[in-house]
Backbone as numpy.savetxt, mean C-alpha at the origin, in Angstrom:
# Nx Ny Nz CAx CAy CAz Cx Cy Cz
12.84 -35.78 -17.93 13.44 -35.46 -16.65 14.26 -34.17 -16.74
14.87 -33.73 -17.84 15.35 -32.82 -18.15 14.98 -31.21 -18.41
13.70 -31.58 -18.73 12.99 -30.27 -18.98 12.16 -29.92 -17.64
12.01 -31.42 -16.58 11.66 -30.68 -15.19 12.50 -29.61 -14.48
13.78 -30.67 -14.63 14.79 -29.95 -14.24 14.94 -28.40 -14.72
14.71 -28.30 -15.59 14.86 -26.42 -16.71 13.68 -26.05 -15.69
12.29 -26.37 -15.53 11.93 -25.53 -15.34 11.91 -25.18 -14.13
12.01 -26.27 -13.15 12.16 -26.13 -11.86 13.21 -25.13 -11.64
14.50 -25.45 -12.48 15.66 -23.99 -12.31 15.23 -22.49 -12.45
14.32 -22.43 -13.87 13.69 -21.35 -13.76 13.04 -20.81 -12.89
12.29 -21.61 -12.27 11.24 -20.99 -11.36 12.28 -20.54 -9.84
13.10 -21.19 -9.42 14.24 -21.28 -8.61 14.77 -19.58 -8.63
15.17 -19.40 -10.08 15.79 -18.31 -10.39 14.65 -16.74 -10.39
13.71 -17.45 -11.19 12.07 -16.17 -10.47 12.05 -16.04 -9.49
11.78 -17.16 -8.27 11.89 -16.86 -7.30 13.07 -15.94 -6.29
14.42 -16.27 -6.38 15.39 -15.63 -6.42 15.10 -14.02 -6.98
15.09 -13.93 -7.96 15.53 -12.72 -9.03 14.15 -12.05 -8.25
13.41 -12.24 -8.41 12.00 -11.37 -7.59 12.03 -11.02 -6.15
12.39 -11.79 -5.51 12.69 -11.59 -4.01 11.10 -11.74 -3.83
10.97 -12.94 -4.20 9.56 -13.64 -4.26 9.05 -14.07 -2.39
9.98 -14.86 -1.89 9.83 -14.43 -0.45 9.97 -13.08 0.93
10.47 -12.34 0.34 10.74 -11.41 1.02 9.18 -10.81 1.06
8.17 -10.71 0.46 6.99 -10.38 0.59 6.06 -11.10 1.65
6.09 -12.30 1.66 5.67 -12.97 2.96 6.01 -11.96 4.41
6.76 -10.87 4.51 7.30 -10.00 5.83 6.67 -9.26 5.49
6.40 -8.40 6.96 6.17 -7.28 6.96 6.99 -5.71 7.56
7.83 -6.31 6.68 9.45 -5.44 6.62 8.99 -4.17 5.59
9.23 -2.77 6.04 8.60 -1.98 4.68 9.44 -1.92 3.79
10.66 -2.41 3.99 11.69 -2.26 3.04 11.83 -3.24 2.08
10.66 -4.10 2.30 9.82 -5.39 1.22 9.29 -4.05 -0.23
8.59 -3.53 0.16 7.80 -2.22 -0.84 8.59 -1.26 -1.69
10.31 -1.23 -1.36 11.05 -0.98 -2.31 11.91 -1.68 -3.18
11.16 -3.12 -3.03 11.91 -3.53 -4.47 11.40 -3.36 -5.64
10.27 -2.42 -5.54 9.81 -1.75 -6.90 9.89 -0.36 -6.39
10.75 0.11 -8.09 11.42 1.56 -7.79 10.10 2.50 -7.63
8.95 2.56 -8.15 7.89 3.37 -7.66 7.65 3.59 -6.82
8.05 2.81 -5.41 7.69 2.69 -3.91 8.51 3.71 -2.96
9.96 3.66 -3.87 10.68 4.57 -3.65 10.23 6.06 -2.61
9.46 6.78 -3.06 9.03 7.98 -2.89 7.93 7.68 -1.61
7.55 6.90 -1.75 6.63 6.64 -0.47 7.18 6.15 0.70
8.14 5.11 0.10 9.28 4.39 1.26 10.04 5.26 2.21
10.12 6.29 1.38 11.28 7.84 1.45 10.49 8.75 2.99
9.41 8.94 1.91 8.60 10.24 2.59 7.87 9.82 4.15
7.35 8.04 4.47 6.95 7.36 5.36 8.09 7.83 6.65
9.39 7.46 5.92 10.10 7.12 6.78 10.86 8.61 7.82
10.31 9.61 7.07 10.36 11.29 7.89 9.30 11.33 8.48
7.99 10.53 8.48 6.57 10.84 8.92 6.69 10.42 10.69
5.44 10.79 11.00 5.14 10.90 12.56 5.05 9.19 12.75
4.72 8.32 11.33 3.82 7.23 11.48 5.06 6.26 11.51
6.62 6.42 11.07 7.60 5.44 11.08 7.63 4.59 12.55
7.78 5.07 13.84 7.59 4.72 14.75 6.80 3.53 14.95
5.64 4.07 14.64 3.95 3.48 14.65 3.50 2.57 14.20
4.09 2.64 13.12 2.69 1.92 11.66 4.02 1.64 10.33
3.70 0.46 10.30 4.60 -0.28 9.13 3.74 0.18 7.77
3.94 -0.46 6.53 3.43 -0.08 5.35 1.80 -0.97 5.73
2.43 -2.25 5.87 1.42 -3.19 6.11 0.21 -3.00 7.11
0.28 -2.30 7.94 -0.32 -1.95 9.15 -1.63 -1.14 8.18
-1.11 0.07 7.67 -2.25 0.83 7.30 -2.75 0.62 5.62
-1.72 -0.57 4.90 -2.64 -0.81 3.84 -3.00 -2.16 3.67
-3.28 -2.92 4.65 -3.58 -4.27 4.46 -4.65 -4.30 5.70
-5.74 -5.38 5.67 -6.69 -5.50 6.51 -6.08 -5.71 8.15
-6.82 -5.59 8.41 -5.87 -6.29 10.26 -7.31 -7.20 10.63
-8.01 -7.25 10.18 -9.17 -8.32 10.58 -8.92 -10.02 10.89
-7.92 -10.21 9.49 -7.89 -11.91 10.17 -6.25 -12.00 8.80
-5.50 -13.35 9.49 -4.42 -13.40 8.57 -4.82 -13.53 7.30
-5.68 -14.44 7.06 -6.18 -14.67 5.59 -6.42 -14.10 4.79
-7.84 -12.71 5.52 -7.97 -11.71 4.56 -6.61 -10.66 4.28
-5.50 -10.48 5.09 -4.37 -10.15 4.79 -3.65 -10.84 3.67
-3.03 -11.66 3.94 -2.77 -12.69 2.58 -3.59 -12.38 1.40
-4.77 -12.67 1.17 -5.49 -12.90 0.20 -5.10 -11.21 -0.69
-5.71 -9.95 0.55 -5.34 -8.55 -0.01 -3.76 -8.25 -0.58
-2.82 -8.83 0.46 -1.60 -8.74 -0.15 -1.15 -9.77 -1.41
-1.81 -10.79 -1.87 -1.82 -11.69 -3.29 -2.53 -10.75 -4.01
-3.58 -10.15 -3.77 -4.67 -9.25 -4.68 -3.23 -8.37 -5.58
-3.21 -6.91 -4.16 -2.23 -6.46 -4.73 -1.18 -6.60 -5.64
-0.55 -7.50 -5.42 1.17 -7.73 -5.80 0.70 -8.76 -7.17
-0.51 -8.95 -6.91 -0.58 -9.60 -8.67 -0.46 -8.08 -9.61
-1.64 -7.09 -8.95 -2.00 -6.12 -9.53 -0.78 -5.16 -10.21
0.24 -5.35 -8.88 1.76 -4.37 -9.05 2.26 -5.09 -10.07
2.37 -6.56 -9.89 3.08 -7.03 -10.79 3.02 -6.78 -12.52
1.62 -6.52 -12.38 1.28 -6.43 -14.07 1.29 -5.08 -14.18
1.24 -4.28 -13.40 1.75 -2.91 -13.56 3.01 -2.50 -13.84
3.68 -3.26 -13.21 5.18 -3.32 -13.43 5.70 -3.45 -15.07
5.35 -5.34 -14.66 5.40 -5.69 -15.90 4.93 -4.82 -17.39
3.95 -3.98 -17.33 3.23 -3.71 -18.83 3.76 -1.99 -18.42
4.49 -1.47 -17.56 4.68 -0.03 -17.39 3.45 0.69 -17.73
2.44 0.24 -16.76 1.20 0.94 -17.36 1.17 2.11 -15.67
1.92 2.44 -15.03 1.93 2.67 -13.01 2.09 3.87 -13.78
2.60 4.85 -14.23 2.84 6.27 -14.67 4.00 6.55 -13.51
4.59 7.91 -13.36 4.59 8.79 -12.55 4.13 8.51 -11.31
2.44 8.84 -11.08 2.30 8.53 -10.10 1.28 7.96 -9.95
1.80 7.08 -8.56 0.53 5.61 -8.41 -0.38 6.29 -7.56
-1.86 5.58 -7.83 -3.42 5.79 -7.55 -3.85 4.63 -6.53
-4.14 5.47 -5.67 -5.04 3.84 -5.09 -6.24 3.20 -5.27
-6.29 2.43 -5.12 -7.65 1.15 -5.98 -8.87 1.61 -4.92
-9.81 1.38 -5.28 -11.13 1.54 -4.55 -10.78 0.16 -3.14
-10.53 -0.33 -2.92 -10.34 -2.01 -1.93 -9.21 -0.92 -1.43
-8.46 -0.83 -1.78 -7.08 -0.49 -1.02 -7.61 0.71 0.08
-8.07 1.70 -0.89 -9.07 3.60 -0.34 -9.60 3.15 1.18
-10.94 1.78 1.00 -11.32 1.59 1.81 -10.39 0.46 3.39
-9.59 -0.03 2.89 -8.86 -0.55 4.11 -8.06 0.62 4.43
-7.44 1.31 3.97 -6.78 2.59 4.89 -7.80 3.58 5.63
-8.68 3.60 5.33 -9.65 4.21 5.76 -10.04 3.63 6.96
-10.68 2.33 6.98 -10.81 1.67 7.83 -9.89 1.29 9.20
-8.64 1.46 8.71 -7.28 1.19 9.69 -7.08 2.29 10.25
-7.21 3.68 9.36 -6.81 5.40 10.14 -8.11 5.12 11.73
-9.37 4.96 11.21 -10.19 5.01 12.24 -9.41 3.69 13.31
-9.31 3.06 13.28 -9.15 1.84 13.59 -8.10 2.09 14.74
-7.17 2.83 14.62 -6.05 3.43 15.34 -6.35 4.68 15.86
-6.99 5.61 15.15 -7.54 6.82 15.85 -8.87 6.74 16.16
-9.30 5.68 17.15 -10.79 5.91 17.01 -11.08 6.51 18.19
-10.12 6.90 19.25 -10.37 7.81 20.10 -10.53 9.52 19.77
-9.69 9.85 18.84 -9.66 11.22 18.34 -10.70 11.22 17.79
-11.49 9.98 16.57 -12.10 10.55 15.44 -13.61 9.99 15.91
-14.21 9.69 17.14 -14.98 9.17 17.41 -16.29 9.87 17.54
-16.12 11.44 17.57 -16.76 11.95 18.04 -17.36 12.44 16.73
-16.33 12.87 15.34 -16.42 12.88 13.84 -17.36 11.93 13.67
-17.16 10.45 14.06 -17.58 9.40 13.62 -19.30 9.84 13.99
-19.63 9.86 14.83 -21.21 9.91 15.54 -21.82 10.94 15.00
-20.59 12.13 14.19 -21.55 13.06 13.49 -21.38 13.39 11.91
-20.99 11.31 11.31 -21.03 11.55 10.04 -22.06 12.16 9.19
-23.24 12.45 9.15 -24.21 12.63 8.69 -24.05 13.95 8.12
-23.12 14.55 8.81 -23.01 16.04 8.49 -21.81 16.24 7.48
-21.26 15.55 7.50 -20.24 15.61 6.16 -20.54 14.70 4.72
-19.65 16.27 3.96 -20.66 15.54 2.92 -19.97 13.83 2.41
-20.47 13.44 1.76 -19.83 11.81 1.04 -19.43 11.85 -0.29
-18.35 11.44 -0.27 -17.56 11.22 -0.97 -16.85 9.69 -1.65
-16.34 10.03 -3.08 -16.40 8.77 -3.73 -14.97 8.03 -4.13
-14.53 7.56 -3.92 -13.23 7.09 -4.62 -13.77 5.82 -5.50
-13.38 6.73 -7.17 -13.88 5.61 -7.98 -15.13 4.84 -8.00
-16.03 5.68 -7.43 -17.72 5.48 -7.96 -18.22 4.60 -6.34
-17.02 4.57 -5.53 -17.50 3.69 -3.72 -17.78 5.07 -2.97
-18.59 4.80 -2.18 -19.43 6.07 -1.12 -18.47 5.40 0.48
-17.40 6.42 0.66 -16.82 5.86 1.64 -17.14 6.90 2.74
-17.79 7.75 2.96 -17.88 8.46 3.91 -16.10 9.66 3.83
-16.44 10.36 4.48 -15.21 11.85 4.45 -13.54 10.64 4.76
-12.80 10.56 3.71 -11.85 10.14 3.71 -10.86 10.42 4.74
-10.00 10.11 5.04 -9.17 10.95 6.41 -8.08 11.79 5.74
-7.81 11.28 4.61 -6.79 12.21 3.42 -7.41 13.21 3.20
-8.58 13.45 3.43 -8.99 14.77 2.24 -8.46 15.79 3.59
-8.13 15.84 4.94 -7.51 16.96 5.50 -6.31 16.76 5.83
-6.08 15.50 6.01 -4.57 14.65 6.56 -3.83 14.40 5.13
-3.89 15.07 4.06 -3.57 14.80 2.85 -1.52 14.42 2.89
-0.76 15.22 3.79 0.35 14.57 4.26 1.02 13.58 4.90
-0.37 12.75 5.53 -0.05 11.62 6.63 0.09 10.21 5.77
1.10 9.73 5.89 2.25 9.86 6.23 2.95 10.10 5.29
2.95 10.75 4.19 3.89 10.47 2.76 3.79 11.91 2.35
3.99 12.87 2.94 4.39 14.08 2.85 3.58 15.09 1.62
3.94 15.54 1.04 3.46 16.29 -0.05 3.96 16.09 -1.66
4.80 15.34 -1.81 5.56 14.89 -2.65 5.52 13.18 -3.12
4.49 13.12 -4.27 4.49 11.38 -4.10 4.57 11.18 -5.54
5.82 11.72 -6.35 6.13 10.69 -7.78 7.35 10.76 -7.74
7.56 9.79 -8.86 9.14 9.27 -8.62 10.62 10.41 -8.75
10.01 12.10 -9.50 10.38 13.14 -9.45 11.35 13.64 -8.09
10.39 13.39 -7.15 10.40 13.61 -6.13 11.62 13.05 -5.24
12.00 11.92 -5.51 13.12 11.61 -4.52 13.80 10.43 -5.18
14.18 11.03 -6.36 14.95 10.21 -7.51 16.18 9.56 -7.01
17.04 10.44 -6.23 18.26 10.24 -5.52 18.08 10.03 -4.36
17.22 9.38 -3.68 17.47 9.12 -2.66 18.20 7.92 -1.73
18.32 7.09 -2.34 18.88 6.45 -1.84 20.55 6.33 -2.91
């Protein structure tokens, strides 16, 4: 009964010490309790898109809650062991899954502007993030939207 008790405290205290619920929101100020986020948290929040578009908005699916959940468990296992093993560098990369839901969400929100792009993909060339054929990325000209020009932890050490 005793060692339930230990571990149940432990887990009590993980939970706690992690701010293990605070991720269930879609608060962006969830994304800086890891100091790497910092710089993105920073640079978002001068962008055109603070208004607009939460973190969650443009890197998580908007298709159904589940596949949200499921992408945001994907992730935050992924951060976590990044964290954990300090393997994130300087500066963080996005995953081929992640490339393609922002991609998917930029159109998704601009599909009045980019619609007309859209009908004349054929003419641009294709391009790969990490060996996936996603069609002309919206970064490769919007390379500032929303996180400015500046994205390692160099960058806005003091900011808060």
């Amino acid at each position: 009964m005793l060692s339930v008790l230990a571990v149940m405290g432990v887990f009590v205290n993980l939970v706690h010490e992690s701010n293990m619920l605070s991720y269930l929101s879609s608060d962006p100020k969830v994304c800086i309790n890891c100091h790497p986020m910092i710089t993105h948290y920073a640079t978002w929040q001068h962008s055109s898109h603070r208004n607009r578009a939460t973190c969650v908005d443009c890197h998580l699916p908007r298709d159904s809650f589940v596949n949200k959940m499921l992408a945001k468990a994907r992730d935050g296992y992924h951060h976590s062991v990044a964290m954990t093993l300090k393997a994130y560098g300087n500066n963080l990369r996005i995953s081929p899954d992640a490339a393609k839901r922002i991609q998917a969400n930029c159109i998704s929100c601009h599909q009045e502007a980019v619609s007309q792009m859209l009908a004349n993909s054929a003419l641009y060339q294709k391009n790969a993030v990490d060996g996936i054929q996603m069609g002309r990325p919206c970064w490769d000209c919007h390379r500032t939207v929303p996180h400015g020009t500046m994205r390692n932890l160099s960058a806005t050490q003091n900011n808060f």
